[in-house]
PANUVO-522755 format. One record per residue (C-alpha): chain; x, y, z. Coordinates in Angstrom, 3 decimals. Example, Ala and Ser with C-alpha at 12.3 -4.5 7.8 and 13.67 -1.06 7.14 Angstrom:
2
site cadena->A; east->12.300; north->-4.500; up->7.800
site cadena->A; east->13.670; north->-1.060; up->7.140
// end
This chain:
322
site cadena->A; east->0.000; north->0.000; up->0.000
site cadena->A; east->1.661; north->3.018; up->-1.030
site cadena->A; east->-0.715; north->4.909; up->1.461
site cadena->A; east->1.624; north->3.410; up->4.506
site cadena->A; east->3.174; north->6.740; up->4.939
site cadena->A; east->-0.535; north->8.784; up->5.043
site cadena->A; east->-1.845; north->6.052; up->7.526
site cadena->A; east->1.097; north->6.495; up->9.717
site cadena->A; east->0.544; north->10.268; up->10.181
site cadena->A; east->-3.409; north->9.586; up->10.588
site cadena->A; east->-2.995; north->7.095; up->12.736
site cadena->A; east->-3.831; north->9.199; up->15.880
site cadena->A; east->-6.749; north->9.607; up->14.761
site cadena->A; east->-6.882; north->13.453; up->14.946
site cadena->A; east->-8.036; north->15.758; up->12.127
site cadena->A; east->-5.199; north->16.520; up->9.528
site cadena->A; east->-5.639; north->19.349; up->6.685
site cadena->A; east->-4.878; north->17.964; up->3.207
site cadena->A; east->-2.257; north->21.128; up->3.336
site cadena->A; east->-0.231; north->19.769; up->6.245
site cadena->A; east->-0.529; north->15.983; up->4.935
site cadena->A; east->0.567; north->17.297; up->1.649
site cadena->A; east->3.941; north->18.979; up->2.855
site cadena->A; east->4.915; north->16.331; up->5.206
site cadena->A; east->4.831; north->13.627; up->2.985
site cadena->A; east->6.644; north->16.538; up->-0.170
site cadena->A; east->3.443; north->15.809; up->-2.221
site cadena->A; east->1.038; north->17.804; up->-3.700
site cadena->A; east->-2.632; north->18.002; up->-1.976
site cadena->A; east->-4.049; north->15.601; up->-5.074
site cadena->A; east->-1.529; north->13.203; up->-4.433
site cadena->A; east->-2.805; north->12.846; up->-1.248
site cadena->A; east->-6.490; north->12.708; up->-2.488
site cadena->A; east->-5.396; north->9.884; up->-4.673
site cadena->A; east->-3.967; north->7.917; up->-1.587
site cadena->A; east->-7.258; north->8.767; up->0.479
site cadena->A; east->-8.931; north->7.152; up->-2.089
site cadena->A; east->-6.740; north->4.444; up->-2.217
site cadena->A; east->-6.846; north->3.958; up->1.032
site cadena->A; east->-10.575; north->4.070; up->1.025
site cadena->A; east->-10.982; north->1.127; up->-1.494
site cadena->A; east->-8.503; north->-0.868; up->0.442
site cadena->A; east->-11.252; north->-0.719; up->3.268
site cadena->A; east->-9.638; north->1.422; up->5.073
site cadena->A; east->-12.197; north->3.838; up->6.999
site cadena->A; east->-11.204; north->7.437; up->6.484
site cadena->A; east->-13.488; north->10.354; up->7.220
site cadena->A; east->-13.517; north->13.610; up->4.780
site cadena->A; east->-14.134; north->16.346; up->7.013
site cadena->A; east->-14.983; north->19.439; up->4.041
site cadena->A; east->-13.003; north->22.689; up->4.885
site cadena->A; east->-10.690; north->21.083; up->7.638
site cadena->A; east->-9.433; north->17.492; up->6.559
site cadena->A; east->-9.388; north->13.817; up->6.757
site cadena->A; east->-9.505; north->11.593; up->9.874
site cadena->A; east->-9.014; north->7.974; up->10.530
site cadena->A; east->-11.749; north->5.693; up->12.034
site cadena->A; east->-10.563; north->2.552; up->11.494
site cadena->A; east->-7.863; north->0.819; up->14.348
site cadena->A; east->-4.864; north->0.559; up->11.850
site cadena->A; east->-1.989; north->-1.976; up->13.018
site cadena->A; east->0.447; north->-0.898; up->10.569
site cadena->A; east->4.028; north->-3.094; up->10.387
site cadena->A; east->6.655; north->-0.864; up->12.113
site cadena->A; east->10.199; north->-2.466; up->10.950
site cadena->A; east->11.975; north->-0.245; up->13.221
site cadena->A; east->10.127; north->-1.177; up->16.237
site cadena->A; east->10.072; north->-5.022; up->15.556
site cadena->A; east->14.529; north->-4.656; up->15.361
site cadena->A; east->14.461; north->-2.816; up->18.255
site cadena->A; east->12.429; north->-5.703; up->20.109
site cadena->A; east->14.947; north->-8.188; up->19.539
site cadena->A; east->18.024; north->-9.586; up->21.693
site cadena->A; east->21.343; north->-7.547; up->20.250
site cadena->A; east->22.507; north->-11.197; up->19.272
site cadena->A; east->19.345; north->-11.545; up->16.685
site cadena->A; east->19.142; north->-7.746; up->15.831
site cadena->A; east->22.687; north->-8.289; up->13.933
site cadena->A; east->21.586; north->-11.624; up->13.105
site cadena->A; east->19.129; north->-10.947; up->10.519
site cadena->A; east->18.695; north->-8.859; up->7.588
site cadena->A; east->14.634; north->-7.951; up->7.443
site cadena->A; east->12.031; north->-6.392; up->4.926
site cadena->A; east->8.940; north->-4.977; up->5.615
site cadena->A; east->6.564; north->-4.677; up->2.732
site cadena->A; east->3.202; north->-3.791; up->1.715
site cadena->A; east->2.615; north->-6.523; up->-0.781
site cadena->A; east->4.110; north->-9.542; up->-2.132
site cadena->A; east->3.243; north->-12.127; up->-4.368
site cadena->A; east->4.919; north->-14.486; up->-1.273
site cadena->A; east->7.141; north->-14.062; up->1.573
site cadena->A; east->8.573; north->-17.537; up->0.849
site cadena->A; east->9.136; north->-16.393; up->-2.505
site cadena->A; east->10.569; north->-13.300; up->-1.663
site cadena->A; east->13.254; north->-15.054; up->0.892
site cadena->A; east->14.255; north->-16.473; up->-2.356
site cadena->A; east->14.939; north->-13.784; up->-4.562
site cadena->A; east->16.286; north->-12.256; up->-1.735
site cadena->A; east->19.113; north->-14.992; up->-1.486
site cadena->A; east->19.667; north->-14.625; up->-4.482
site cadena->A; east->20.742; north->-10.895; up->-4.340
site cadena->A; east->21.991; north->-10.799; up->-0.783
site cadena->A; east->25.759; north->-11.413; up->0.059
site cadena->A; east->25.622; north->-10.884; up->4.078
site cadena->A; east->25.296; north->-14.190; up->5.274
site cadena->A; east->22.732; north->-12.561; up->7.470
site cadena->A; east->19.477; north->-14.744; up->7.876
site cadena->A; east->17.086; north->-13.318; up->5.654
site cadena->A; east->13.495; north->-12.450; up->7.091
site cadena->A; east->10.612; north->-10.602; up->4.919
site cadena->A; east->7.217; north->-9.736; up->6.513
site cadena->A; east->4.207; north->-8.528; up->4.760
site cadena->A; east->1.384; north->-6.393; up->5.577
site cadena->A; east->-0.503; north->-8.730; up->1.967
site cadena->A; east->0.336; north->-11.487; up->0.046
site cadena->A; east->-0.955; north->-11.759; up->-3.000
site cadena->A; east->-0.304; north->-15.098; up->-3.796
site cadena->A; east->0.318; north->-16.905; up->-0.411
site cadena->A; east->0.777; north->-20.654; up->-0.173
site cadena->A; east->-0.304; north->-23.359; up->2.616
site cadena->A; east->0.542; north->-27.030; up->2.587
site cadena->A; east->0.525; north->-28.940; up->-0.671
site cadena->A; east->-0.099; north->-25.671; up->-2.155
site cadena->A; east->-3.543; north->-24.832; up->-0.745
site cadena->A; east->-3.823; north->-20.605; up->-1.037
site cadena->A; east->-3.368; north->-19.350; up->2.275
site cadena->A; east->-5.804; north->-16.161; up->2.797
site cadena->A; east->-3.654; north->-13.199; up->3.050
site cadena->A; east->-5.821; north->-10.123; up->3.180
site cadena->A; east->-4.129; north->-6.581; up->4.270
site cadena->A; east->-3.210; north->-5.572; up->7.230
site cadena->A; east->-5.182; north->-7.918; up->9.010
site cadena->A; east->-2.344; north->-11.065; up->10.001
site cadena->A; east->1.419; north->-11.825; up->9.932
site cadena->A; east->2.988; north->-13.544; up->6.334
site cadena->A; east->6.488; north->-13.988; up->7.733
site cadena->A; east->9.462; north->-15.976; up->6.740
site cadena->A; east->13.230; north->-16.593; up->6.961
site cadena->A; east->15.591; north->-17.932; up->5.486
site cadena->A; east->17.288; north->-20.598; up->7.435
site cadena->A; east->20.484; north->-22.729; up->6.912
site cadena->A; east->21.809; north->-26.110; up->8.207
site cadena->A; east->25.146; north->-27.868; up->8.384
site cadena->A; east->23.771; north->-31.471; up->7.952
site cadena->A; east->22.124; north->-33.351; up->5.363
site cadena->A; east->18.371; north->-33.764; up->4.656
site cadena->A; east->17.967; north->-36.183; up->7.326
site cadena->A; east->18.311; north->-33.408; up->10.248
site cadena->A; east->15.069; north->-31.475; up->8.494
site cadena->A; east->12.940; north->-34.913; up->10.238
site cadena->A; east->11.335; north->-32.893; up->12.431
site cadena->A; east->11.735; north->-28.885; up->11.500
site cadena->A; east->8.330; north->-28.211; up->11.181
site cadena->A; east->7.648; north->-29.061; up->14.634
site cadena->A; east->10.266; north->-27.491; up->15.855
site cadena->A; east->9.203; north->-24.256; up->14.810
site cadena->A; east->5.589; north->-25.089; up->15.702
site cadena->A; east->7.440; north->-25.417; up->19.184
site cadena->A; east->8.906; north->-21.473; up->18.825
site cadena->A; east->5.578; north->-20.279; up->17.490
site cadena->A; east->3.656; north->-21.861; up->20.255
site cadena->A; east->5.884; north->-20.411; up->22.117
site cadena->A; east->6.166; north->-16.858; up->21.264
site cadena->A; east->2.350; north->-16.646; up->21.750
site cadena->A; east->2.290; north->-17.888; up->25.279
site cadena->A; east->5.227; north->-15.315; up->25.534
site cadena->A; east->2.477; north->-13.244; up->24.827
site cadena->A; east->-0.148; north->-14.486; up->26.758
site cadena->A; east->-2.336; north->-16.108; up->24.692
site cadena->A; east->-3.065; north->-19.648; up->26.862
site cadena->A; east->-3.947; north->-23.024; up->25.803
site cadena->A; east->-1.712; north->-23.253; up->22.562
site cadena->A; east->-2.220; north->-26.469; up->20.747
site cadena->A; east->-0.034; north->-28.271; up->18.349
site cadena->A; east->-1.790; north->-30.443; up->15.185
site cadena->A; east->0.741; north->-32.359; up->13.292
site cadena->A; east->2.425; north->-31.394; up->11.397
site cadena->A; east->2.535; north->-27.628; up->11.242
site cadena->A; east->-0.467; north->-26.363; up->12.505
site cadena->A; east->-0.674; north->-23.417; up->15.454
site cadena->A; east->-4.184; north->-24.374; up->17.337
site cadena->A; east->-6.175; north->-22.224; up->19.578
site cadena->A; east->-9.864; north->-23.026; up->20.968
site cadena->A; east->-10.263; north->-26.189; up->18.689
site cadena->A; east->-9.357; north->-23.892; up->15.826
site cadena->A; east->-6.443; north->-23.058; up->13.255
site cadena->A; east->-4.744; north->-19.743; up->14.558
site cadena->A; east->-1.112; north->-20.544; up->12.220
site cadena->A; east->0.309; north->-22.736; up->9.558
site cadena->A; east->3.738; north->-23.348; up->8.959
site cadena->A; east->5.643; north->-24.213; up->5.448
site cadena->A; east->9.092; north->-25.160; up->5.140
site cadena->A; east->10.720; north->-25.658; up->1.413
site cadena->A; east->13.833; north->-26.535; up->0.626
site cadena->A; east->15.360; north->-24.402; up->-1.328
site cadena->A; east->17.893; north->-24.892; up->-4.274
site cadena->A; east->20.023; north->-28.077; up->-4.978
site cadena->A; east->21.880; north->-29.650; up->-1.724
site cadena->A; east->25.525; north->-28.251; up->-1.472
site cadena->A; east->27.691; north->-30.894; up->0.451
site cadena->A; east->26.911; north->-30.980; up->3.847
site cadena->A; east->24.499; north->-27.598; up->3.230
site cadena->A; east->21.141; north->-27.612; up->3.395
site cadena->A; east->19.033; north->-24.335; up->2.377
site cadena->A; east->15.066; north->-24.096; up->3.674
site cadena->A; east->12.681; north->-20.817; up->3.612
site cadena->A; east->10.399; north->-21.427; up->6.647
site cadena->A; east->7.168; north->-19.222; up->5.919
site cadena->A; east->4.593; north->-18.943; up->8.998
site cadena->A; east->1.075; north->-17.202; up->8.260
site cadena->A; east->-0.530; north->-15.770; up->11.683
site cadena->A; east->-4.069; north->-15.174; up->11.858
site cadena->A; east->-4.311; north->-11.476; up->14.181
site cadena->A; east->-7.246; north->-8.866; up->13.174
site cadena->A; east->-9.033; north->-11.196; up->10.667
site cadena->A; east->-12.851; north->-11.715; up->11.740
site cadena->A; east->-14.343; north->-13.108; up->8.783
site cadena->A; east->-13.213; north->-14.791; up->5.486
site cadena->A; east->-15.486; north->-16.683; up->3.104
site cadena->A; east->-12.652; north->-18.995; up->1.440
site cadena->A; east->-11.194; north->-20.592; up->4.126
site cadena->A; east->-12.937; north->-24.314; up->4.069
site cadena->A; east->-11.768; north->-25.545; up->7.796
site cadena->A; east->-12.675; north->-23.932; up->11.375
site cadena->A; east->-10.079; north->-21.134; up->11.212
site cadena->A; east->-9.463; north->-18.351; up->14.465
site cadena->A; east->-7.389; north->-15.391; up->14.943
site cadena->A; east->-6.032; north->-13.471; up->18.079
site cadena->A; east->-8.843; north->-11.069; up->17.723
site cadena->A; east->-11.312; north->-13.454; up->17.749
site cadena->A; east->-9.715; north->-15.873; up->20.555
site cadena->A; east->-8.702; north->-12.675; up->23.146
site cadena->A; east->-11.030; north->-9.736; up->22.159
site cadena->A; east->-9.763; north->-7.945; up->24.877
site cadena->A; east->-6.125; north->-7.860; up->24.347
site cadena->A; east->-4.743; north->-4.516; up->22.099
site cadena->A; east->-2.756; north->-7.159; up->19.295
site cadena->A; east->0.166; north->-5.510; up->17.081
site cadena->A; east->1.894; north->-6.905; up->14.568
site cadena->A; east->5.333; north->-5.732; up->15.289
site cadena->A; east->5.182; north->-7.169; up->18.318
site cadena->A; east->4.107; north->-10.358; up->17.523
site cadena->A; east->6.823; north->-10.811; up->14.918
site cadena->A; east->9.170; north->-9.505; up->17.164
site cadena->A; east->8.867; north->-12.345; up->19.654
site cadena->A; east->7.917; north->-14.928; up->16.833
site cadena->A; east->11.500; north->-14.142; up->15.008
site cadena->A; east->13.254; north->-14.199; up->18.276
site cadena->A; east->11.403; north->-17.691; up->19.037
site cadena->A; east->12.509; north->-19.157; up->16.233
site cadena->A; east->15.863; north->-17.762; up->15.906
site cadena->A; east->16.553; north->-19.330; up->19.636
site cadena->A; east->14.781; north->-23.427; up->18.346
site cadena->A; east->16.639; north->-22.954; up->15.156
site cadena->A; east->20.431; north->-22.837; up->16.802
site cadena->A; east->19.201; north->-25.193; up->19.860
site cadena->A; east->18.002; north->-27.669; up->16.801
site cadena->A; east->21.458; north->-27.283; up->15.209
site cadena->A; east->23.085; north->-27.830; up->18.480
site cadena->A; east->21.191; north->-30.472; up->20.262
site cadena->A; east->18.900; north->-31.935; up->17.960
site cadena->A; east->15.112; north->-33.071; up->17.753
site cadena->A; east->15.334; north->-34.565; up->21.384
site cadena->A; east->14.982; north->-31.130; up->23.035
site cadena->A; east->11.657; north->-30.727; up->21.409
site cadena->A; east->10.054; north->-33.918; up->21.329
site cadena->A; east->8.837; north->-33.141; up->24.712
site cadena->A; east->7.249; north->-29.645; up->24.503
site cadena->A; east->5.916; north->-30.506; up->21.123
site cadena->A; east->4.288; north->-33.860; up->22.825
site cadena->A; east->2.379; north->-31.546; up->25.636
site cadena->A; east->1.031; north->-29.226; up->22.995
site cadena->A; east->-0.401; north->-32.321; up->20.496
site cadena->A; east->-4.141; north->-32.010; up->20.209
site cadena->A; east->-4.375; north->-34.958; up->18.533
site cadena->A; east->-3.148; north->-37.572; up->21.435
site cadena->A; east->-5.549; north->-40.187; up->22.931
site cadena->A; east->-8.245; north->-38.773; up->19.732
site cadena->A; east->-9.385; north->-41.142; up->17.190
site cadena->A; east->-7.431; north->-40.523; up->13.864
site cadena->A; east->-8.549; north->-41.059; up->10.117
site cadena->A; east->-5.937; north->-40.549; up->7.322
site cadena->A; east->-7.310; north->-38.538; up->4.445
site cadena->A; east->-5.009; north->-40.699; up->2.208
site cadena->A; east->-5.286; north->-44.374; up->2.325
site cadena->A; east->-7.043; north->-46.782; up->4.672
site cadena->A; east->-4.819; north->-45.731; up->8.045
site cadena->A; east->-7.181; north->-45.424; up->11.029
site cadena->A; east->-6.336; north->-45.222; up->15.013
site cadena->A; east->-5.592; north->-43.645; up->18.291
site cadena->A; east->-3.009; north->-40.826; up->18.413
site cadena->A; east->-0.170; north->-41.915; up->20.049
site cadena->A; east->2.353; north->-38.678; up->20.040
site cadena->A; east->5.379; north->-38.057; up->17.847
site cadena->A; east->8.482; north->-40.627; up->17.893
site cadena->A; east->12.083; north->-39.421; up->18.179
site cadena->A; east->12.097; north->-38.756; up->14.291
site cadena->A; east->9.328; north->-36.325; up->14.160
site cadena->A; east->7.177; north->-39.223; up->12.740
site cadena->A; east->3.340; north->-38.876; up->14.027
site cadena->A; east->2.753; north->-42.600; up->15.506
site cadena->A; east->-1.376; north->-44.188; up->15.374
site cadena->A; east->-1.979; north->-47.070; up->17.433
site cadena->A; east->-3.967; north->-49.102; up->15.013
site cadena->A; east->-5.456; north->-51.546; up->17.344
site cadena->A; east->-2.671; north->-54.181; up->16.944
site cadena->A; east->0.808; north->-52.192; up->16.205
site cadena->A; east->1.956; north->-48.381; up->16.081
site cadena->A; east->1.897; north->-46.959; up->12.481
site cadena->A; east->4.474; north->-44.259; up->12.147
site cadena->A; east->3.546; north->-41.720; up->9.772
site cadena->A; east->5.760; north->-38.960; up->7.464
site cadena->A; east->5.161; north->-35.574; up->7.205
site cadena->A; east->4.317; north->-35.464; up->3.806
site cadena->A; east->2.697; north->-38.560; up->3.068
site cadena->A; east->-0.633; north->-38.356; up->4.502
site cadena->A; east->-2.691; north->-35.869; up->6.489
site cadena->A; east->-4.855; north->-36.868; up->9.899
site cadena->A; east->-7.544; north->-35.328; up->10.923
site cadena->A; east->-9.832; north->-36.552; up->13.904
site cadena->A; east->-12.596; north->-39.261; up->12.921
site cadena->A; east->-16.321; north->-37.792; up->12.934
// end
């Protein structure tokens, strides 16, 4: 939105003359017009106010880049090289053209106030309206070979889970494989890709994570779906600050991961799984059973009445049986 600027000096929601808009921002007065109206077809709520100037009604959460840097632990401010946007086709596909370009050796991390184009598992669309959740991803890198990436999803459903209970939101379930739960319903999805061809003993992943906040309604999404908003009314959400403590979550699993392995999260993924002791149902095959936890591989394990099934990420998906 190339509004961003405008929003940020409405934001406190005083009256501002289309003059004094207009030479803070260097533009001419119909420039700013044009960005009202912009704005206004965006669904932004902005009221015209004839002989004195325009006025914001509606809450706006705008990304603050600065803020979310200053949030973080020295040791991950220098860390990472970030982007803030105001529309992308994807923030997984951005980490990658960002690679591309980039010669740091900094971890690479864009977020997005839209997506135009955002992906889920197996390449569902993930809803990505503006200014209402957090598209955010990194660009993460492993000394190893593929068979330390059994697991990674999890692991960062760990962090996430994590970073929201940093931020008081309580009861936060886990669904294998990289689903964020709260209340019985989806609050975050995680996607991990690997990225480019496997360098000896490198091995390259984006790690996107899509963060329902503000979002109250959506009319695409086909499963039972929650946001922040929705799940804690009460609680004043901003962006920044969730993607401050979600990048600093993260950033801490990732190097514990690459130090220690999946053991150290086997545990605090296990006590977050909202599928244990449930009856299962694969959505691929004939598998059918009683959730039985994760094993030591990442693996989700069904207990199919005579032996335990282990099951890849990747193969099949579970849901609960109806």
């Amino acid at each position: 939105m190339k509004s961003r600027a405008l929003l940020g000096l409405l934001a406190d929601g005083q009256v501002h003359s289309g003059e004094s808009l207009a030479a803070s921002l260097g533009i001419s007065r119909t420039a700013i017009w044009k960005q009202i109206r912009r704005a206004m077809d965006d669904g932004v709520r902005i009221e015209t106010i004839r002989g004195k100037g325009y006025r914001l009604l509606s809450d706006m959460d705008l990304l603050d880049e600065s803020r979310i840097i200053q949030g973080l632990a020295p040791q991950h401010r220098s860390a990472i090289e970030l982007s803030v946007l105001d529309e992308v086709d994807s923030t997984n596909a951005e980490i990658v053209r960002r690679r591309r370009e980039s010669g740091t050796g900094r971890i690479p991390v864009c977020i997005a106030d839209c997506q135009t184009a955002g992906r889920g598992r197996r390449g569902r669309p993930w809803q990505s309206p503006r200014g209402q959740n957090l598209y955010l991803s990194m660009g993460l890198t492993f000394q190893g070979s593929f068979a330390m990436l059994d697991g990674l999803s999890l692991v960062l459903g760990v962090a996430v889970a994590e970073a929201l209970e940093q931020q008081g939101v309580p009861d936060v379930g886990l669904k294998w494989p990289n689903d964020i739960f709260v209340g019985g319903s989806k609050l975050a999805g995680i996607l991990v890709e690997l990225q480019g061809e496997l360098e000896e003993g490198v091995v390259q992943v984006v790690a996107g994570i899509g963060l329902n906040v503000h979002m109250t309604e959506s009319t695409d999404v086909d499963q039972s779906w929650s946001s922040l908003a929705m799940a804690l009314p009460d609680r004043g959400w901003r962006r920044s600050d969730l993607a401050t403590s979600v990048v600093s979550k993260v950033l801490e699993a990732v190097d514990e991961f690459a130090e220690r392995g999946f053991s150290r999260f086997t545990g605090r993924w296990q006590s977050r799984d909202i599928f244990a002791g449930k009856a299962l149902v694969a959505t691929q095959g004939e598998l059918s059973g009683t959730g039985r936890g994760i094993d030591a591989s990442g693996n989700y394990l069904i207990d199919d009445g005579s032996e335990l099934v282990r099951v890849r990420a990747g193969e099949i998906s579970l849901r609960v049986q109806s």
